[in-house]
TIVO-2410 file (N, C-alpha, C; in nm, 3 decimals):
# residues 44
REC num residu      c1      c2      c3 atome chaine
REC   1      X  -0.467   1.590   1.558     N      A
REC   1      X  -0.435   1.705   1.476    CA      A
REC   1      X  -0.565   1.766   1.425     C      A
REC   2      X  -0.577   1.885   1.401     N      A
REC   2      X  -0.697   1.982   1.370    CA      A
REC   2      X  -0.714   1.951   1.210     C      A
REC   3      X  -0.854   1.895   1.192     N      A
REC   3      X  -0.869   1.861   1.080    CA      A
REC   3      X  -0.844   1.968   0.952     C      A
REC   4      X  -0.834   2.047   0.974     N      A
REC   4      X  -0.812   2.182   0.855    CA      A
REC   4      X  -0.691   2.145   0.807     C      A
REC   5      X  -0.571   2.129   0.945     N      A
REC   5      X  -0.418   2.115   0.877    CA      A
REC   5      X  -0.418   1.969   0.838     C      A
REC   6      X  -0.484   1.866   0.882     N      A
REC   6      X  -0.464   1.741   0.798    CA      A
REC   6      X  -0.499   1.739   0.666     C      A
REC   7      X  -0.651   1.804   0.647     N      A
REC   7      X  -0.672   1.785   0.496    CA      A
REC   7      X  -0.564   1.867   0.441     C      A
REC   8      X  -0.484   1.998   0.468     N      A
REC   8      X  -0.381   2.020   0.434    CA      A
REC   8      X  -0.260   1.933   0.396     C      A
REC   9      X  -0.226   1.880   0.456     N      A
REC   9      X  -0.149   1.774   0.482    CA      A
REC   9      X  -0.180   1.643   0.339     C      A
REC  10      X  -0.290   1.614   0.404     N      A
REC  10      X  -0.343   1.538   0.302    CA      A
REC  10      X  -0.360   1.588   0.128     C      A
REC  11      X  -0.425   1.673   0.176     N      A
REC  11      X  -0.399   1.743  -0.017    CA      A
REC  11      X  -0.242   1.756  -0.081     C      A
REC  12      X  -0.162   1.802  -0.010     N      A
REC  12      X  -0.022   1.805  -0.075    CA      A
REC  12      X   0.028   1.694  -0.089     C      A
REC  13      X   0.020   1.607   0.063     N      A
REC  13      X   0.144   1.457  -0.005    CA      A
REC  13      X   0.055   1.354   0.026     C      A
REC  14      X  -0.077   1.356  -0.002     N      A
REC  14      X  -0.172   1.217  -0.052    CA      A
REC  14      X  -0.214   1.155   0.132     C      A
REC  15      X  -0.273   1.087   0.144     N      A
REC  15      X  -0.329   1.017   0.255    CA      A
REC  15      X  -0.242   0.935   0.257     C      A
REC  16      X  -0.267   0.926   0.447     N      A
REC  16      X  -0.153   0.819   0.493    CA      A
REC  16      X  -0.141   0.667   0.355     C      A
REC  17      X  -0.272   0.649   0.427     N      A
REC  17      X  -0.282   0.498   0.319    CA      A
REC  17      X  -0.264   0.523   0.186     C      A
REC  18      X  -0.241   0.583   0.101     N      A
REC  18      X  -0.248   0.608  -0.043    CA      A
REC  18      X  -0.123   0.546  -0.061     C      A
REC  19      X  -0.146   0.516  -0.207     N      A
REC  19      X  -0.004   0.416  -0.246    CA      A
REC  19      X   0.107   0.572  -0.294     C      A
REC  20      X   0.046   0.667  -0.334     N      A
REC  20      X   0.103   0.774  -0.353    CA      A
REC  20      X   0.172   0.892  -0.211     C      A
REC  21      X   0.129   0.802  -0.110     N      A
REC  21      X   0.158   0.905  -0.015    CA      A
REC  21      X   0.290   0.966   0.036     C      A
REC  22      X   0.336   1.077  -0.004     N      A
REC  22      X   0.507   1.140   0.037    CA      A
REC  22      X   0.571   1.104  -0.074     C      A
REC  23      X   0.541   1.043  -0.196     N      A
REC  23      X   0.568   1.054  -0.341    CA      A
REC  23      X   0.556   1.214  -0.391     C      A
REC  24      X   0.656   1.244  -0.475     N      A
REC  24      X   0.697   1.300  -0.578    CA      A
REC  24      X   0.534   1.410  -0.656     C      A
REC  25      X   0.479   1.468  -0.647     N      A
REC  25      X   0.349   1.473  -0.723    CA      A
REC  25      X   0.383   1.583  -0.859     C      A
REC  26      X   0.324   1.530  -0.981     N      A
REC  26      X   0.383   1.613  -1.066    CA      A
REC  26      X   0.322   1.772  -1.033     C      A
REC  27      X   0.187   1.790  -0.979     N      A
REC  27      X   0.122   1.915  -0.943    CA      A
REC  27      X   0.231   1.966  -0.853     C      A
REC  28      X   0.273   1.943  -0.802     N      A
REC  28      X   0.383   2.060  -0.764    CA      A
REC  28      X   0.460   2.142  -0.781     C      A
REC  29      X   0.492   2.157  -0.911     N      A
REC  29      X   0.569   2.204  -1.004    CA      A
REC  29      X   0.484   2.246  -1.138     C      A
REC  30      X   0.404   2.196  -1.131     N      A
REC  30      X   0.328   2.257  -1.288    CA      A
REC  30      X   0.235   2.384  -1.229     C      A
REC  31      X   0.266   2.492  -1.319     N      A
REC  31      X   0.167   2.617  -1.280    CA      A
REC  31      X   0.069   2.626  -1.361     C      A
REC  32      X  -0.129   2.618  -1.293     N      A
REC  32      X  -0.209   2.631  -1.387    CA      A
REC  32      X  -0.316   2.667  -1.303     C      A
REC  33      X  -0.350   2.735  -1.354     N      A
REC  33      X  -0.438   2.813  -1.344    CA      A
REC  33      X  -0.558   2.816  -1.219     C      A
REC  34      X  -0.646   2.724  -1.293     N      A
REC  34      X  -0.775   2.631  -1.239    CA      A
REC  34      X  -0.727   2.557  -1.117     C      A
REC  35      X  -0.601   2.509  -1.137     N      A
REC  35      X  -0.567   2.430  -0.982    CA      A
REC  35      X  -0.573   2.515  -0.887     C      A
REC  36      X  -0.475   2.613  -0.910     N      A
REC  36      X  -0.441   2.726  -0.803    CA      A
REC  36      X  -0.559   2.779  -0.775     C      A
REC  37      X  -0.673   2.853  -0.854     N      A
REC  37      X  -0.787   2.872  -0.810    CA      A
REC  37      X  -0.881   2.752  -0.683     C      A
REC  38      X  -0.856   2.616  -0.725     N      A
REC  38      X  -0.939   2.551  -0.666    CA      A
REC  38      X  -0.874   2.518  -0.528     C      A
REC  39      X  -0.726   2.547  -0.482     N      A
REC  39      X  -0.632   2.519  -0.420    CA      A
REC  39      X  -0.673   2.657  -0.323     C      A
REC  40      X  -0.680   2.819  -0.394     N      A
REC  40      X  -0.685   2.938  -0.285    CA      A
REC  40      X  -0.871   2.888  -0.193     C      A
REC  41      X  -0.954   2.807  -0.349     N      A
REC  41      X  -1.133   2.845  -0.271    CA      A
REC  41      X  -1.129   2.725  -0.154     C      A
REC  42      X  -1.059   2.634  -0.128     N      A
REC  42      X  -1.038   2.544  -0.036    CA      A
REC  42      X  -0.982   2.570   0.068     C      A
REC  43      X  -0.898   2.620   0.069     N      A
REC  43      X  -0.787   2.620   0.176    CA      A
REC  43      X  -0.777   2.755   0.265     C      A
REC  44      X  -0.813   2.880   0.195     N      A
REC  44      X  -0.820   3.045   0.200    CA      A
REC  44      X  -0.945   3.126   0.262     C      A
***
């Protein structure tokens, strides 16, 4: 897979190995500000 869409991948539902991975994340639902900024200079 093309590393752009994995770290995609990876940023939303955590790394394969993560004990968090395809868990629930509270950032998904909370709207703020600074995330979303650091979320468009990454990804955009």
């Amino acid at each position: 897979m093309n590393n752009y869409y994995q770290d995609i991948l990876d940023f939303w539902l955590g790394q394969f190995t993560s004990i968090n991975y395809g868990n629930t994340q509270k950032f998904w639902f909370i709207k703020k500000l600074k995330f979303d900024q650091a979320v468009r200079s990454r990804f955009l």
